[in-house]
N, C-alpha and C positions, 0 to 999 in steps of 0.2 A: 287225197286219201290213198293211201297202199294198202294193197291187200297182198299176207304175206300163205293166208290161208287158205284154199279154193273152196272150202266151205262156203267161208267166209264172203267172199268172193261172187257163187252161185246165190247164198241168201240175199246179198246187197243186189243182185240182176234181177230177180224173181221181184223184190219189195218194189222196185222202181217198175219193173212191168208194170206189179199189180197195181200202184197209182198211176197207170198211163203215163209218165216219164217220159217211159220211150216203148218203142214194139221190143219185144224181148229177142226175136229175131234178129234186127239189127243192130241192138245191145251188146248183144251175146257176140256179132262177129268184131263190134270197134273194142271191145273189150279185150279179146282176143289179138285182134292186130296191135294194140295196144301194150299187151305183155310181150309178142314176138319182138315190136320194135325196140323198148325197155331192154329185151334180154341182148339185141344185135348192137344197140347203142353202149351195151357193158362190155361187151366182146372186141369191138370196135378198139374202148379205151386201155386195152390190155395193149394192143401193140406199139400206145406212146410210154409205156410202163415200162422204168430199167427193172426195178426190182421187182422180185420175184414173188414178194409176199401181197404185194399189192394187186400184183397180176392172177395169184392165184385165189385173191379173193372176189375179185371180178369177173375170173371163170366160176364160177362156184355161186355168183348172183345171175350168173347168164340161165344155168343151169336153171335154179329156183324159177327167172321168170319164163324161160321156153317149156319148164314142166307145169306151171299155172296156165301156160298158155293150151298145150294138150288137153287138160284135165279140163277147161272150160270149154274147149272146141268141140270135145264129148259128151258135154253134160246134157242133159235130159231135163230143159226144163217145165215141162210137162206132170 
């Protein structure tokens, strides 16, 4: 599943707590490393990129997934 939304995102953490899933704690940080890694593994693929238009859509998905990754590192799921 992708989540493109941090809503989206935070609701799907919160649902899975509330059925005991997983601790929301620990959730909330594999989640997290989870987006970092995603955004450095897009970053990563920019520098086997000749062109330009490929390169600058891979920075620009890095972006998306290291600001999902903030926005969940802060959320309050309380």
């Amino acid at each position: 599943m992708r989540l493109h939304d941090p809503q989206d995102a935070v609701a799907l953490l919160r649902e899975l707590a509330a059925s005991s899933e997983l601790a929301a704690d620990g959730g909330l940080d594999e989640v997290v490393d989870s987006a970092v890694l995603t955004g450095l593994l897009a970053l990563q693929e920019t520098r086997t990129t000749s062109d330009p238009s490929p390169a600058g859509e891979l920075c620009l998905s890095t972006v998306r997934h290291l600001a999902l990754a903030v926005i969940l590192a802060s959320a309050d799921l309380d």
